[in-house]
N, C-alpha and C positions, 0 to 999 in steps of 0.2 A: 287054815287061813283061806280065806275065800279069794275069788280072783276078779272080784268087783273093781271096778276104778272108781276114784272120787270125782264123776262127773259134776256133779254142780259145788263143788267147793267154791270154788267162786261168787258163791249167791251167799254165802254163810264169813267173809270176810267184814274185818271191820267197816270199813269204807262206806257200805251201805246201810249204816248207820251214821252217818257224820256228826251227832252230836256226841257219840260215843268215841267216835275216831277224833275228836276235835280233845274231849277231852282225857281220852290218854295224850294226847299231844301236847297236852297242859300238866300232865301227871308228868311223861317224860324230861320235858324241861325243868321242872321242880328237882326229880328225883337223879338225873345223870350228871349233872354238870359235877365240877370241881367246888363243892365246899369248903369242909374239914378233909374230908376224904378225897381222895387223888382222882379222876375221871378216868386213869390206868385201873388203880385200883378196883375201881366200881364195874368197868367192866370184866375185869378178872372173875370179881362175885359173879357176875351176871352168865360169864360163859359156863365156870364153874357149878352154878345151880341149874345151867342148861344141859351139861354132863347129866348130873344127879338124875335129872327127869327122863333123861333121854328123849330131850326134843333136838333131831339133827339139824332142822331150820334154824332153831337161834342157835345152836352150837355153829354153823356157819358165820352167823350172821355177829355173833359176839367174837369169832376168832377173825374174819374180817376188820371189824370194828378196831377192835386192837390192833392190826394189821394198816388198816387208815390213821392211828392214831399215832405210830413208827414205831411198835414192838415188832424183834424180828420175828422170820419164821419159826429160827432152831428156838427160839424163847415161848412163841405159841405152843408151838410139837409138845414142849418139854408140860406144861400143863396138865395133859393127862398123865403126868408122873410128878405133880409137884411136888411131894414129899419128899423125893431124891434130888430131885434137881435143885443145882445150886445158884439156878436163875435167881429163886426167889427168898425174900427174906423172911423170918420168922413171923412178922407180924403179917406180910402177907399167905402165908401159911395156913394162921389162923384163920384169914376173914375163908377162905379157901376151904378149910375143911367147916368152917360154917356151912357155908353155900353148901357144900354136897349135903351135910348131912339136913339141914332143910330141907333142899330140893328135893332130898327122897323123898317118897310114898310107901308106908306112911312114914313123916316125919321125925328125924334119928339123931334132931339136938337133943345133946346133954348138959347137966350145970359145968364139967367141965369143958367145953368150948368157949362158953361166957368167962370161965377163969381165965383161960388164954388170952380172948380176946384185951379182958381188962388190961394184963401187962403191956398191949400197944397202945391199945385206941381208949378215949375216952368214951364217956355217956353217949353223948352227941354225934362223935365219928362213929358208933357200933349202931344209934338208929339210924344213919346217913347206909350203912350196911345191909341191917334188916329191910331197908327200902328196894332196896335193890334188890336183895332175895323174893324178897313179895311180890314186885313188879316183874320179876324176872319167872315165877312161879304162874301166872296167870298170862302172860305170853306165851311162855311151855306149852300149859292147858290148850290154848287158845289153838297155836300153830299146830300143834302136834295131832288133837282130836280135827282139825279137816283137813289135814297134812294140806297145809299150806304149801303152794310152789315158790321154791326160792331162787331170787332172780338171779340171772346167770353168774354177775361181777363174782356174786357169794360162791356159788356153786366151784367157777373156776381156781376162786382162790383155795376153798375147803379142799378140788379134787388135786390144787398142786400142792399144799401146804399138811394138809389131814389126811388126806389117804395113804399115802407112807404108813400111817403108825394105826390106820383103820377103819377109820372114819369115809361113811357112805351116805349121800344122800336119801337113801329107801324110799320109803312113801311119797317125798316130796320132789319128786321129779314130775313135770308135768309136760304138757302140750304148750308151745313156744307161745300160742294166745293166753295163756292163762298164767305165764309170768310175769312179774313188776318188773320194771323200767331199769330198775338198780335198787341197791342198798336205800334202807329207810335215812342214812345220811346222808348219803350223794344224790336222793329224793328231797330233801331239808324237810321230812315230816318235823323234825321237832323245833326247826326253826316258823313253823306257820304257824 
């Protein structure tokens, strides 16, 4: 490993594109809200297919998220073990081991996770799911190739909530000029 820093990441952020930053902000509001599927739910896919990739910015930013939206701590922690844990339910289980095996590289769905899936959710909640994976796959991408610095709120909550169990910002720690303000919620990106 080299001992370069990502000095100009910052030039390489969405933002400086604004019709691009404009319209994920149009995809986002589309794709998180509460439809069929729960906005819990979605962001469990979402932190879940952030695991898979190994991007620690949105794994921050989705165990936050859940953490703003009043999932407790010991219920986030238990996430990187949801297979045992009796936090969560069978159906969410499924959408769960979706999301990882998507979010891998290269990608490790099989026909049977879609069998799973059918005994929960219908047609319409499992592509309300794939949405989420998708979107959640090309933020991965995104953050992860210019290690995105993640604004402190995340940070602090990842290093009280996720470091217990291992969980490290790495790459994405930067110089205090070249973090956001806070969380892309408590920013209302998707409210603009």
């Amino acid at each position: 490993m080299s001992d370069a820093k990502y000095e100009d990441r910052q030039n390489f952020e969405m933002g400086n594109w604004p019709e691009l930053r404009e319209s994920w902000n149009n995809l986002l509001k589309l794709v998180f809200p509460s439809r069929e599927v729960t906005g819990e739910l979605k962001q469990l896919v979402f932190l879940m297919a952030s695991v898979a990739s190994g991007c620690r910015h949105c794994q921050s930013h989705g165990a936050y998220h859940l953490h703003l939206i009043g999932m407790s701590d010991e219920k986030i922690q238990s996430i990187w073990d949801f297979e045992r844990s009796e936090f969560f339910t069978d159906a969410e289980r499924a959408a769960m081991n979706l999301a990882l095996a998507a979010g891998a590289s290269p990608n490790a769905t099989e026909p049977e996770h879609f069998v799973e899936l059918r005994k929960h959710f219908s047609e319409a909640q499992i592509i309300e799911i794939l949405a989420v994976i998708a979107v959640g796959g090309y933020l991965n991408r995104w953050n992860d190739t210019i290690a995105t610095v993640t604004d402190q709120e995340s940070i602090d909550f990842a290093e009280r909530v996720l470091a217990p169990i291992g969980w490290d910002a790495g790459k994405h720690v930067g110089e205090t000029h070249e973090q956001r303000p806070g969380h892309p919620v408590t920013l209302g990106w998707t409210k603009k």
